[in-house]
TITILUM-83072 format. One record per residue: residue in one letter; x, y, z of N, C-alpha, C in turn. Coordinates in steps of 0.2 Angstrom, whole numbers, padded with zeros to 4 digits, always signed. Layout:
# TITILUM-83072
AXYZXYZXYZ/...
END
This chain:
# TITILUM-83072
X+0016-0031+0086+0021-0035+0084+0026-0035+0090/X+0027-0042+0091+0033-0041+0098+0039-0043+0095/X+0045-0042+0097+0052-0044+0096+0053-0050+0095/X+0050-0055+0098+0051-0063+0096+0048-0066+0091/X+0045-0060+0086+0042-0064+0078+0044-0058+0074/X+0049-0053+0075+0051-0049+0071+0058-0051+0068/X+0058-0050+0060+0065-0054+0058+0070-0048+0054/X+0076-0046+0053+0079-0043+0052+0082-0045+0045/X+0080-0041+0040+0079-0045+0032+0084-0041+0028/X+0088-0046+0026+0092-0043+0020+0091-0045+0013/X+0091-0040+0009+0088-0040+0002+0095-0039-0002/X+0098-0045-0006+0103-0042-0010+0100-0044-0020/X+0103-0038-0022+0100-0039-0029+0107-0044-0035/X+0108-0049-0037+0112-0051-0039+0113-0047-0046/X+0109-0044-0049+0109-0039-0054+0114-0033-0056/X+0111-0030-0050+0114-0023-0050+0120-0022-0040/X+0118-0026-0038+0123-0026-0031+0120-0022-0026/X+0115-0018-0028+0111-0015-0022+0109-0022-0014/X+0108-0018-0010+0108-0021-0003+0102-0017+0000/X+0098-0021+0003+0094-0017+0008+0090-0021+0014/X+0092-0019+0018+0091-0020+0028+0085-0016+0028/X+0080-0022+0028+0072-0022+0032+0072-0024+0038/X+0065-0024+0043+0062-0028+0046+0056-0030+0043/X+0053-0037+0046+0048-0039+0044+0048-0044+0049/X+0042-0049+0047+0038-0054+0050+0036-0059+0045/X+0037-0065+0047+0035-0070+0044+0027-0071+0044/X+0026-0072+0037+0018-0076+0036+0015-0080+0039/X+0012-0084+0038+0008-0093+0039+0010-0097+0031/X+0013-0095+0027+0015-0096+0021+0024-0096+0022/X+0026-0093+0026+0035-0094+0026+0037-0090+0023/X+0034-0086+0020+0036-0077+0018+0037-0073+0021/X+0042-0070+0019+0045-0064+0023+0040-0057+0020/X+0037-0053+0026+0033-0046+0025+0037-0043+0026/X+0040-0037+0020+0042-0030+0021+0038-0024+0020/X+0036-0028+0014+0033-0019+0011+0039-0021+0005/X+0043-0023+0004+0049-0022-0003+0045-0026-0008/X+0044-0020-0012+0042-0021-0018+0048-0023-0025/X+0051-0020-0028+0056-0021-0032+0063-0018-0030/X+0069-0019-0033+0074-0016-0033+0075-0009-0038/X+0080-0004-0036+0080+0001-0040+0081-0001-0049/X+0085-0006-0051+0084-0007-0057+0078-0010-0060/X+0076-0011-0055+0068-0017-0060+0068-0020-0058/X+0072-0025-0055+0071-0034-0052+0067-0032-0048/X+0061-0038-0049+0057-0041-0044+0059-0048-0043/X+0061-0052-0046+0061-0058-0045+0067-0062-0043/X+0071-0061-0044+0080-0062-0046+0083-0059-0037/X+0079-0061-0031+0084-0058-0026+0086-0063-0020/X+0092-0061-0020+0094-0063-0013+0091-0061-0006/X+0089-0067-0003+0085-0064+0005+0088-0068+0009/X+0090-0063+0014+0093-0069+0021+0091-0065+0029/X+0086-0068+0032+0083-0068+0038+0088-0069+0045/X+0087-0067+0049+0089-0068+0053+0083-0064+0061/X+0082-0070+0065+0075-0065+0071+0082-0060+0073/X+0077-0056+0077+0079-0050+0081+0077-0052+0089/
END
């Protein structure tokens, strides 16, 4: 993975207010790959994501 397709991902939970700073990469689908499965309270669905490259 090189630096010009790695994105710097924020995850906010509108639920509970949790925040979390990943890196990832984008799909062939327009998804963003972390590995983030859920938020600590159980949201999976209900999140804020905002990309920005690295």
């Amino acid at each position: 993975m090189t630096t010009a397709n790695r994105y710097r991902i924020v995850i906010r939970c509108p639920l509970c207010g949790e925040k979390y700073i990943l890196r990832g990469k984008q799909n062939e689908n327009g998804e963003y790959e972390t590995g983030f499965k859920q938020c600590v309270c159980g949201n999976e669905d209900r999140l804020i994501i905002e990309a920005t490259p690295e």
